[in-house]
PDB file of N, CA, C and O in Angstrom:
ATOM      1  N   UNK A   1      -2.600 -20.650  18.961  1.00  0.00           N
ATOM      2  CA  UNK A   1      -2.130 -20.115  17.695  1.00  0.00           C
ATOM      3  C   UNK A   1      -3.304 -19.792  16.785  1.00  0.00           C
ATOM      4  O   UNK A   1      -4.429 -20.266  16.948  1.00  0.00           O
ATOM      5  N   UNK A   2      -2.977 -18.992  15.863  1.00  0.00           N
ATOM      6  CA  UNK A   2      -3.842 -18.340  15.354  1.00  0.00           C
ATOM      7  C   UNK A   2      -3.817 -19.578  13.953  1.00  0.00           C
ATOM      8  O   UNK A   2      -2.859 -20.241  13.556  1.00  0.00           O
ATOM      9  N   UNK A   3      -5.417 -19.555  13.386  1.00  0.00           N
ATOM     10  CA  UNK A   3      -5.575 -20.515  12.182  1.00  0.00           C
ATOM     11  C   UNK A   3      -5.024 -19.580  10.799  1.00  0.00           C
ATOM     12  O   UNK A   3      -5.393 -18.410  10.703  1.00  0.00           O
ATOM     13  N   UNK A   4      -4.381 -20.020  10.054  1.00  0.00           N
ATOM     14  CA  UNK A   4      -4.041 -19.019   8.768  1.00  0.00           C
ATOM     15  C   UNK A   4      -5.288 -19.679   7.574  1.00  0.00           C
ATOM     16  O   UNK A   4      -5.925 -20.732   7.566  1.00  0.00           O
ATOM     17  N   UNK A   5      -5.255 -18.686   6.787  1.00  0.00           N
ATOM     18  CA  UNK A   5      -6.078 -18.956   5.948  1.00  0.00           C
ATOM     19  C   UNK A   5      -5.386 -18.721   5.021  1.00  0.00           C
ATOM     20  O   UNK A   5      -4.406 -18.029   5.297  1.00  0.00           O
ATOM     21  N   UNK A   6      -5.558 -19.206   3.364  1.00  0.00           N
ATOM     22  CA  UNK A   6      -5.121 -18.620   2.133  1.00  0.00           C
ATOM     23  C   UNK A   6      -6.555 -17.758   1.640  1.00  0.00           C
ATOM     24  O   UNK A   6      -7.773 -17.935   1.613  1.00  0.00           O
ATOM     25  N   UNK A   7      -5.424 -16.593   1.233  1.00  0.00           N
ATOM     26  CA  UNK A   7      -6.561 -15.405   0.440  1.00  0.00           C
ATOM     27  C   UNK A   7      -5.775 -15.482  -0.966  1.00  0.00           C
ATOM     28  O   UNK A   7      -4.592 -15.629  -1.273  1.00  0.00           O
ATOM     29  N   UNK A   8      -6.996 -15.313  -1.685  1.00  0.00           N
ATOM     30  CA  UNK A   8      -6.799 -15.474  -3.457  1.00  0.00           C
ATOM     31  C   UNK A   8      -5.930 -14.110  -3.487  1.00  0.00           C
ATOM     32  O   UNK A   8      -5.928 -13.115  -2.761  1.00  0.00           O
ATOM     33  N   UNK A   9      -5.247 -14.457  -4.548  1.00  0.00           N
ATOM     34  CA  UNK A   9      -4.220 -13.456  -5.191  1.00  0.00           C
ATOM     35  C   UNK A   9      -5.104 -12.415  -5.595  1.00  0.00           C
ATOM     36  O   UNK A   9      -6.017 -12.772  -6.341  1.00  0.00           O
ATOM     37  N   UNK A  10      -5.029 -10.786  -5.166  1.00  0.00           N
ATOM     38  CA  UNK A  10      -5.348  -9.434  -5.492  1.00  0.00           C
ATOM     39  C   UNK A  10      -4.731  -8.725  -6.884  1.00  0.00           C
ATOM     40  O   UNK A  10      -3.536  -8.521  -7.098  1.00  0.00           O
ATOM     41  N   UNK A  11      -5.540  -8.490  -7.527  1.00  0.00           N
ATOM     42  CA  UNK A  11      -4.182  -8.213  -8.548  1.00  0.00           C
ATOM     43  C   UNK A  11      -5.576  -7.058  -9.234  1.00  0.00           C
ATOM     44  O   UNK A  11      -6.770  -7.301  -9.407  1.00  0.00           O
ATOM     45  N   UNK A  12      -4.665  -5.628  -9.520  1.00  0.00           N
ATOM     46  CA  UNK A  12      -5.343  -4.416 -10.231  1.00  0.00           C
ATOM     47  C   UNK A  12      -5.702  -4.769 -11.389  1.00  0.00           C
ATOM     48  O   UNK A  12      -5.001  -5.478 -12.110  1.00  0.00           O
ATOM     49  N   UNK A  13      -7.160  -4.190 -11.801  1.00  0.00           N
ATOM     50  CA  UNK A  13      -7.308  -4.047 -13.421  1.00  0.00           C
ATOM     51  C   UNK A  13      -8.072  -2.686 -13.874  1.00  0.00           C
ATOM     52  O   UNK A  13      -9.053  -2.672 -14.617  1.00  0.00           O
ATOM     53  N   UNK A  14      -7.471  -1.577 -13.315  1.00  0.00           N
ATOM     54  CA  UNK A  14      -7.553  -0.377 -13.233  1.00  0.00           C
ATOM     55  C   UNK A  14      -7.238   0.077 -14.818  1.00  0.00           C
ATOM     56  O   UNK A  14      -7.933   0.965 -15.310  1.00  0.00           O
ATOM     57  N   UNK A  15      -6.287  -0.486 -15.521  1.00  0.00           N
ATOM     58  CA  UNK A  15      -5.857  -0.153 -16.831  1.00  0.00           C
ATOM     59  C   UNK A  15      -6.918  -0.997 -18.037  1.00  0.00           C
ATOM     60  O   UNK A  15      -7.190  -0.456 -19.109  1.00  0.00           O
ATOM     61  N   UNK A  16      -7.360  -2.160 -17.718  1.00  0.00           N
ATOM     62  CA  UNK A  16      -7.946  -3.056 -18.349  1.00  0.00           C
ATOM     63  C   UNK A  16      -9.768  -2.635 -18.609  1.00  0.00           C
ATOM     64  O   UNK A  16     -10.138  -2.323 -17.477  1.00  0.00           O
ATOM     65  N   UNK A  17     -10.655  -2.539 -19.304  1.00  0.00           N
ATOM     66  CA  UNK A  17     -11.867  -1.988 -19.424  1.00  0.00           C
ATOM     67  C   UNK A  17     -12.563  -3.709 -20.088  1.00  0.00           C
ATOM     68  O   UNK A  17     -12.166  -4.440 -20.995  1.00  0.00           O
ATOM     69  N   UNK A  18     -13.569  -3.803 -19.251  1.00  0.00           N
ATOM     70  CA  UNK A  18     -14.508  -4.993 -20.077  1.00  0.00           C
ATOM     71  C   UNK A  18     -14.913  -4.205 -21.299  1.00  0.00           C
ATOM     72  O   UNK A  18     -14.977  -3.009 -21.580  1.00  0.00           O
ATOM     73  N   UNK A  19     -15.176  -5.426 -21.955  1.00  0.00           N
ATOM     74  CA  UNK A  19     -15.446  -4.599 -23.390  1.00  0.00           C
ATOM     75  C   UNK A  19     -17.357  -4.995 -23.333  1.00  0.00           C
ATOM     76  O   UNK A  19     -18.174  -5.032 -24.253  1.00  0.00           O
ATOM     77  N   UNK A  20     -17.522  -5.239 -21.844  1.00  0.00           N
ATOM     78  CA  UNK A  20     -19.558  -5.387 -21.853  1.00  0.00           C
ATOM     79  C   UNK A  20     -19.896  -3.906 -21.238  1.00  0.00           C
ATOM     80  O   UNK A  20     -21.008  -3.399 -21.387  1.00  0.00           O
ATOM     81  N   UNK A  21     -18.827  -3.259 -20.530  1.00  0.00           N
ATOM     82  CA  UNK A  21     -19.064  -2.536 -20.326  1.00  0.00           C
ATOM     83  C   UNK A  21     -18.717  -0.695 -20.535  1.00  0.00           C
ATOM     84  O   UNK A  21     -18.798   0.357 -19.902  1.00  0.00           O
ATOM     85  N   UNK A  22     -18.274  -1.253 -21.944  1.00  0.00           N
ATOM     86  CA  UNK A  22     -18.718   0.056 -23.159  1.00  0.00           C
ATOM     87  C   UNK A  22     -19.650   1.203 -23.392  1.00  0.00           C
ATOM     88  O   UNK A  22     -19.572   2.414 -23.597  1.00  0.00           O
ATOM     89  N   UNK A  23     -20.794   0.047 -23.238  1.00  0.00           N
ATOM     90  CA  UNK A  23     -21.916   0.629 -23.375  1.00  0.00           C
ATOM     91  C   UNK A  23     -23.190   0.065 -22.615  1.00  0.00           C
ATOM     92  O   UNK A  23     -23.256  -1.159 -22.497  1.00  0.00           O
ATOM     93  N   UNK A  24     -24.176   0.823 -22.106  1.00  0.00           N
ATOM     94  CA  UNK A  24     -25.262   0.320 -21.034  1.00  0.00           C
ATOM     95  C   UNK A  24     -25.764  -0.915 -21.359  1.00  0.00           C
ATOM     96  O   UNK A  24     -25.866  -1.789 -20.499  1.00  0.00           O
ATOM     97  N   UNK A  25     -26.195  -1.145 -22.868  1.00  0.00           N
ATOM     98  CA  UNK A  25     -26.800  -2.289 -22.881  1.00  0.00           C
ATOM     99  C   UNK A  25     -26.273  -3.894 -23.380  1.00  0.00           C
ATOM    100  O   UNK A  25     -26.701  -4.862 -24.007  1.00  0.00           O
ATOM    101  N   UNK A  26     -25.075  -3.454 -22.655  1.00  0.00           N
ATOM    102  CA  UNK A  26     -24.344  -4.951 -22.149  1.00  0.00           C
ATOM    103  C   UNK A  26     -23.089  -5.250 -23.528  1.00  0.00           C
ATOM    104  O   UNK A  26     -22.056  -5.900 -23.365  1.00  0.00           O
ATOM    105  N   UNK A  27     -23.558  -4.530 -24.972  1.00  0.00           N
ATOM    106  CA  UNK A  27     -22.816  -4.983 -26.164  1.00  0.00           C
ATOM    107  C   UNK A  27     -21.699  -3.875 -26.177  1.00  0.00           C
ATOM    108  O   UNK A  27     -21.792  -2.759 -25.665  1.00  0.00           O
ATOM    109  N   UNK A  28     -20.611  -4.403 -26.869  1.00  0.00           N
ATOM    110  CA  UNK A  28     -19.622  -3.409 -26.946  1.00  0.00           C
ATOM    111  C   UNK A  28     -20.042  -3.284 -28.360  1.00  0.00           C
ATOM    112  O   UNK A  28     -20.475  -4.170 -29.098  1.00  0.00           O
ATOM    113  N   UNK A  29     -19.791  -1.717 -28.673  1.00  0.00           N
ATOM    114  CA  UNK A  29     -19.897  -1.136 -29.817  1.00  0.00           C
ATOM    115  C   UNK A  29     -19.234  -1.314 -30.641  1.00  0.00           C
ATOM    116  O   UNK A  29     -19.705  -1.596 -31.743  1.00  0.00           O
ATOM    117  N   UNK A  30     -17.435  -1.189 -30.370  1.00  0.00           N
ATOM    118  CA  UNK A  30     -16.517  -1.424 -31.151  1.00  0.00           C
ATOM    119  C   UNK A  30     -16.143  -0.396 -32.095  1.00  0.00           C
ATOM    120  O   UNK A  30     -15.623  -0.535 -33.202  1.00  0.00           O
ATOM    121  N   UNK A  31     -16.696   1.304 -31.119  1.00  0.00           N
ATOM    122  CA  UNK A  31     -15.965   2.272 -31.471  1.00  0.00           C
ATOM    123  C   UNK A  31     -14.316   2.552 -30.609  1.00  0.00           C
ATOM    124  O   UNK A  31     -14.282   2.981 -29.455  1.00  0.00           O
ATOM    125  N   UNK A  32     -13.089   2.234 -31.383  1.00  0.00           N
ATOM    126  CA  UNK A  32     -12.024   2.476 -30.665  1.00  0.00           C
ATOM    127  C   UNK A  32     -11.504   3.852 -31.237  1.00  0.00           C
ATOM    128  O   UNK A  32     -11.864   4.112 -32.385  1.00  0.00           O
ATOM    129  N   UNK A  33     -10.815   4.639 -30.676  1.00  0.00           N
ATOM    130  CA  UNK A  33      -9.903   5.536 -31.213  1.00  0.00           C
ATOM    131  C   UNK A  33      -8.706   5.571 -31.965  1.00  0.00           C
ATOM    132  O   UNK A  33      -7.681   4.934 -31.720  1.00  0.00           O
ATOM    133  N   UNK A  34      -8.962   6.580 -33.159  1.00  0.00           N
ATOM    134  CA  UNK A  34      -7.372   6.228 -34.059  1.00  0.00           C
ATOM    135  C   UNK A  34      -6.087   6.343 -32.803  1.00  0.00           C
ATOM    136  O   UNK A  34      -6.016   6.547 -31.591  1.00  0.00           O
ATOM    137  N   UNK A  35      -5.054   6.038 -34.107  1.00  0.00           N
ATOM    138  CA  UNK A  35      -3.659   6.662 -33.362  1.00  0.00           C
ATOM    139  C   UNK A  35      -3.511   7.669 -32.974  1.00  0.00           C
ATOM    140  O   UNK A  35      -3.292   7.860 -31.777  1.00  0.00           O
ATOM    141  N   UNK A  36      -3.582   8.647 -33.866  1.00  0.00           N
ATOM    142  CA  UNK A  36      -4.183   9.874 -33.665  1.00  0.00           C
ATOM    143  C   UNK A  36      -4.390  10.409 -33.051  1.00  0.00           C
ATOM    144  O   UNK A  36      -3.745  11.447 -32.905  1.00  0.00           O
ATOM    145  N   UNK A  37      -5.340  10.121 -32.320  1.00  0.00           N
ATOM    146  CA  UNK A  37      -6.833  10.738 -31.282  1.00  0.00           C
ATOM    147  C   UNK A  37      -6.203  10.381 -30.174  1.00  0.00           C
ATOM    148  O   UNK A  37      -5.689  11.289 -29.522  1.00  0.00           O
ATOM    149  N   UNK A  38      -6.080   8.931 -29.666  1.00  0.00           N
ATOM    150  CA  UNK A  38      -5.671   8.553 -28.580  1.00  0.00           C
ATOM    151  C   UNK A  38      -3.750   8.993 -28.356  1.00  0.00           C
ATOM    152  O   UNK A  38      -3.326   9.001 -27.200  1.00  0.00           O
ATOM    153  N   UNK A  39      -3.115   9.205 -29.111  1.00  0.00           N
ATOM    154  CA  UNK A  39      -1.978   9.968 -29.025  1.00  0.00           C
ATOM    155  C   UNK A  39      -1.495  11.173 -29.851  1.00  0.00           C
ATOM    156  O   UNK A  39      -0.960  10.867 -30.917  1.00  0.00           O
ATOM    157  N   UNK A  40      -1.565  12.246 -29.616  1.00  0.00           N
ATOM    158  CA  UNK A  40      -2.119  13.624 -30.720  1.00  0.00           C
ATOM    159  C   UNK A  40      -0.227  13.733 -30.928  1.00  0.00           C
ATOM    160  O   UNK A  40       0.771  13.493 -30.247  1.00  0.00           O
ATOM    161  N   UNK A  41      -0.537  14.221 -32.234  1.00  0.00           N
ATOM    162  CA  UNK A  41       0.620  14.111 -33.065  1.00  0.00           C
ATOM    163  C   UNK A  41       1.610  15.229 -32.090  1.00  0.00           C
ATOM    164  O   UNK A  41       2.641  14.749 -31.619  1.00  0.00           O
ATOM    165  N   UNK A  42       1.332  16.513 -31.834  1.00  0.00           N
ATOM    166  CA  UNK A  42       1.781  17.728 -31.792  1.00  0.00           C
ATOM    167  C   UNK A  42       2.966  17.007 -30.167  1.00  0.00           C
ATOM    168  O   UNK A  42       4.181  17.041 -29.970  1.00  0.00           O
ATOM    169  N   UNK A  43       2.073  16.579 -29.549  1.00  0.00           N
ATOM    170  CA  UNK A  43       3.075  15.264 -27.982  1.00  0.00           C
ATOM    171  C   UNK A  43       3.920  14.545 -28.464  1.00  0.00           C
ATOM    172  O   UNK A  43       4.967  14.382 -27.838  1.00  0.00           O
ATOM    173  N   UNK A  44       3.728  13.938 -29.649  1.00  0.00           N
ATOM    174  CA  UNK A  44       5.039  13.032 -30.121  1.00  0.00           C
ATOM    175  C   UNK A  44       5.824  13.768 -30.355  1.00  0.00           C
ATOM    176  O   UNK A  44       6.718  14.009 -29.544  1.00  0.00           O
ATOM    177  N   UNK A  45       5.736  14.421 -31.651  1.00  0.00           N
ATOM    178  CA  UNK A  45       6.559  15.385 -32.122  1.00  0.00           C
ATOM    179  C   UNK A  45       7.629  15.956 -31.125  1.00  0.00           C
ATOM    180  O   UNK A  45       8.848  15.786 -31.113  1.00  0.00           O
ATOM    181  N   UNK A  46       6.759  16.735 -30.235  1.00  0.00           N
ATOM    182  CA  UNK A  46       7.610  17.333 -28.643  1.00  0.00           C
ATOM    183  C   UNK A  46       8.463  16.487 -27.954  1.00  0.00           C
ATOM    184  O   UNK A  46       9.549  16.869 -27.520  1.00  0.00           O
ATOM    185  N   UNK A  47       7.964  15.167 -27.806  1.00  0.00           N
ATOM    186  CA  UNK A  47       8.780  14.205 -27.005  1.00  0.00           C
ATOM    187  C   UNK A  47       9.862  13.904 -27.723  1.00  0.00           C
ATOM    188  O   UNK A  47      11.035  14.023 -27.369  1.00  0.00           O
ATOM    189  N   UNK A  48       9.385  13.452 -28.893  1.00  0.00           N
ATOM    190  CA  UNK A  48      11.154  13.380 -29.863  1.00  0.00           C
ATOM    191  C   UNK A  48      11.808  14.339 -29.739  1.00  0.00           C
ATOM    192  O   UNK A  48      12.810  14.202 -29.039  1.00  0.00           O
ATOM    193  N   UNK A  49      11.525  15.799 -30.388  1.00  0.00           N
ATOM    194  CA  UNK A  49      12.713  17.002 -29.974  1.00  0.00           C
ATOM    195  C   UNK A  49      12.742  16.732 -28.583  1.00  0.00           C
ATOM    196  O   UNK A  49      13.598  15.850 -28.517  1.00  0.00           O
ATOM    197  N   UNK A  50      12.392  16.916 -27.581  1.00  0.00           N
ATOM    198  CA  UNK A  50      12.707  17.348 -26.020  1.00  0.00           C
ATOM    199  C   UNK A  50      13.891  15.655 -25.670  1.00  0.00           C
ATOM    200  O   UNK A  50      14.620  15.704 -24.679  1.00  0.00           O
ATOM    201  N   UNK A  51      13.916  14.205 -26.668  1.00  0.00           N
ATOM    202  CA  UNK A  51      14.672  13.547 -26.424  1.00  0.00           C
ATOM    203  C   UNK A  51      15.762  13.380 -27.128  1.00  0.00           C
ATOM    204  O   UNK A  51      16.562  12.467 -26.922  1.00  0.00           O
ATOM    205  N   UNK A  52      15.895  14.390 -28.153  1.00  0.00           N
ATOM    206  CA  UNK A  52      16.754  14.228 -29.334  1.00  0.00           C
ATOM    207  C   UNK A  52      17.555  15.518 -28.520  1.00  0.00           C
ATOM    208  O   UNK A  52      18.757  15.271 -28.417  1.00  0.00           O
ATOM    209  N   UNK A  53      17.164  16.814 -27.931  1.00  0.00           N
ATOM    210  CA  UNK A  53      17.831  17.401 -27.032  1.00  0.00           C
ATOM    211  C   UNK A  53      18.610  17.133 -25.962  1.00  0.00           C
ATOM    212  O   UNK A  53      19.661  17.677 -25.625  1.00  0.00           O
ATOM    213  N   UNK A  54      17.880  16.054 -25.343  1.00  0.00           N
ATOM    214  CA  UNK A  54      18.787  15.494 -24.136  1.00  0.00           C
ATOM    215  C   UNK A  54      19.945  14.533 -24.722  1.00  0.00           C
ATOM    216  O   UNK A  54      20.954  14.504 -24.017  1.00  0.00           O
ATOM    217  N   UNK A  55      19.972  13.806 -25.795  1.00  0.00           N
ATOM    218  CA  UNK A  55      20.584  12.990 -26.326  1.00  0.00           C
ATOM    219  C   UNK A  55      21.793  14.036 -26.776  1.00  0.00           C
ATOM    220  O   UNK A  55      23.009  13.917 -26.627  1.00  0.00           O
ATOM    221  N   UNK A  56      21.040  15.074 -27.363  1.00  0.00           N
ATOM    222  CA  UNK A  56      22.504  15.832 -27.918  1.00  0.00           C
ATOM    223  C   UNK A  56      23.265  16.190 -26.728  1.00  0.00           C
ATOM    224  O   UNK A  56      24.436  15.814 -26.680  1.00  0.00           O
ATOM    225  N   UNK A  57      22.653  17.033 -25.510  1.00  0.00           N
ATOM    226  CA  UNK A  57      23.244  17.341 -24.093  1.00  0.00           C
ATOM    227  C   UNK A  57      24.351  16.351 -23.863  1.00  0.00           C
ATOM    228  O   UNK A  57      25.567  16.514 -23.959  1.00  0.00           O
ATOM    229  N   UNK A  58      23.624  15.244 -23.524  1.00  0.00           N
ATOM    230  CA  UNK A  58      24.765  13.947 -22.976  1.00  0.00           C
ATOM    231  C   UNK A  58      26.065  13.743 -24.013  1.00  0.00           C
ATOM    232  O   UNK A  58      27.214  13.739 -23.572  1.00  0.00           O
ATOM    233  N   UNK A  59      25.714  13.543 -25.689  1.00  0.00           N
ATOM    234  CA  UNK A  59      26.761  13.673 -26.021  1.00  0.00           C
ATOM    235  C   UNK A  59      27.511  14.566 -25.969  1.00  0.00           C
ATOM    236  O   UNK A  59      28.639  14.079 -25.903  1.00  0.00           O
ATOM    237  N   UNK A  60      27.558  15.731 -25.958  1.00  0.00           N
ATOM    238  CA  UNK A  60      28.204  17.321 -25.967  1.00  0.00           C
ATOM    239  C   UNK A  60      29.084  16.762 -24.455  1.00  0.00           C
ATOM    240  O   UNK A  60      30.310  16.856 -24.402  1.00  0.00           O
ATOM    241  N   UNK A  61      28.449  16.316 -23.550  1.00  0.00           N
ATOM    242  CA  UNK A  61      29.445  16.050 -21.853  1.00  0.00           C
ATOM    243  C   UNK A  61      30.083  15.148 -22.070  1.00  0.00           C
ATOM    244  O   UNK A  61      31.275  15.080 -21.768  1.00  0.00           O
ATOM    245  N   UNK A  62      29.551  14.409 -22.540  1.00  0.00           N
ATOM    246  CA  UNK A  62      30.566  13.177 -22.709  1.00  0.00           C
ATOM    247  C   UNK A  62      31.582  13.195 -23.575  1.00  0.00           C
ATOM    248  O   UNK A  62      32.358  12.245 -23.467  1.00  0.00           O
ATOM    249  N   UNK A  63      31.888  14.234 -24.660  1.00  0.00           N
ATOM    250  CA  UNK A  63      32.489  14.388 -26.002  1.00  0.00           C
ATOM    251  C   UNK A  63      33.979  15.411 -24.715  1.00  0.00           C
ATOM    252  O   UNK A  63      35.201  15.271 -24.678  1.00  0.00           O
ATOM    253  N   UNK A  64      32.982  16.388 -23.848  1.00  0.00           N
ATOM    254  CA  UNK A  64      33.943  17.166 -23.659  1.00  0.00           C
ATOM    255  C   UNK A  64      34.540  16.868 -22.045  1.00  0.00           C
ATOM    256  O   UNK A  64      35.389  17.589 -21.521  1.00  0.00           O
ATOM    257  N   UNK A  65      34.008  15.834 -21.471  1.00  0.00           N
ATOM    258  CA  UNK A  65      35.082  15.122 -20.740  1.00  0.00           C
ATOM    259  C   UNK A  65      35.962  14.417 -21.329  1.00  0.00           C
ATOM    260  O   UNK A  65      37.146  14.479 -20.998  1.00  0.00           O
ATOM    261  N   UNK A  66      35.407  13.428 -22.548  1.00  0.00           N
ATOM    262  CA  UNK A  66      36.665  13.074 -23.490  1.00  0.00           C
ATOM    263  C   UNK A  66      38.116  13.760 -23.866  1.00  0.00           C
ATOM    264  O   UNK A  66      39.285  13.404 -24.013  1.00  0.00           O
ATOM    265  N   UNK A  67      37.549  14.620 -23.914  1.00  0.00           N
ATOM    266  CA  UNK A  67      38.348  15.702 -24.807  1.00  0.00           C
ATOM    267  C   UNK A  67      39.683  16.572 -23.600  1.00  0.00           C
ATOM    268  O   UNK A  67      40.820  16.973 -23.851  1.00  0.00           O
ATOM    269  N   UNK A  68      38.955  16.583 -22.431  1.00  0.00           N
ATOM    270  CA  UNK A  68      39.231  17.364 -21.064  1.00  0.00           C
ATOM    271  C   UNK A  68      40.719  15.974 -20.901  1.00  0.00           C
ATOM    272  O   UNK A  68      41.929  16.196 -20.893  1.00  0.00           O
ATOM    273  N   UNK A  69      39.963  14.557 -20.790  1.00  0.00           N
ATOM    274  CA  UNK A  69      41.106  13.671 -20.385  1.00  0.00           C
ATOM    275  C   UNK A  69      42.310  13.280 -21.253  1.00  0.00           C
ATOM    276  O   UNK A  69      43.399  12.843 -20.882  1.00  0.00           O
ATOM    277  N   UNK A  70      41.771  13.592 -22.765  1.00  0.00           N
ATOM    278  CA  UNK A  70      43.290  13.378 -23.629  1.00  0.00           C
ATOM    279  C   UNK A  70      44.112  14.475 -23.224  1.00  0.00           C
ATOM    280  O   UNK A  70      45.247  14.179 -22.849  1.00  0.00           O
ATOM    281  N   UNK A  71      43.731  15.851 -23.220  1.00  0.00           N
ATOM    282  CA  UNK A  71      44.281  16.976 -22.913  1.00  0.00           C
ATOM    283  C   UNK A  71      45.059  17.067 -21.905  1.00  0.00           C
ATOM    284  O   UNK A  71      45.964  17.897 -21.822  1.00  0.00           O
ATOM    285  N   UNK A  72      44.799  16.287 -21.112  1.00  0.00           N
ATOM    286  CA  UNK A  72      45.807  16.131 -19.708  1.00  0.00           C
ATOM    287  C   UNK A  72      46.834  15.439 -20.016  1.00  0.00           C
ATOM    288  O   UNK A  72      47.762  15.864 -19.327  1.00  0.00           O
ATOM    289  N   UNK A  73      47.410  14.046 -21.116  1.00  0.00           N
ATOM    290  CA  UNK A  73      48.213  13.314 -20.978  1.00  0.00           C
ATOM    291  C   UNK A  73      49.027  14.345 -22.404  1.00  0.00           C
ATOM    292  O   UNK A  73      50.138  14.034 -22.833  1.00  0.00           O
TER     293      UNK A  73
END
């Protein structure tokens, strides 16, 4: 039989940035980006209309299947 071993838990930090390695000489600067910058207004804006659209869609189907099933009785 084969010997098993335990291997340490793998785990990503692809999203996570050391903050030594900011900048070359080891210190983080502690320049971050506004709100702003790191999310530009003109994308929000869009995402709200483009979800305030779908929101209206769904209600409009759902209002007029409502409407479809009283109509039958």
């Amino acid at each position: 039989m084969e010997k098993l071993e335990a291997k340490p838990m793998q785990t990503s930090t692809l999203g996570w940035r050391d903050r030594n390695s900011e900048t070359g000489s080891g210190q983080w600067n502690g320049k971050r980006k506004s709100f702003f910058e790191a999310h530009p207004l003109g994308e929000i804006v869009r995402g709200l209309v483009f979800s305030s659209v779908l929101w209206g869609l769904l209600a409009a189907g759902v209002y007029t299947v409502y409407a479809m099933v009283l109509g039958t009785r």
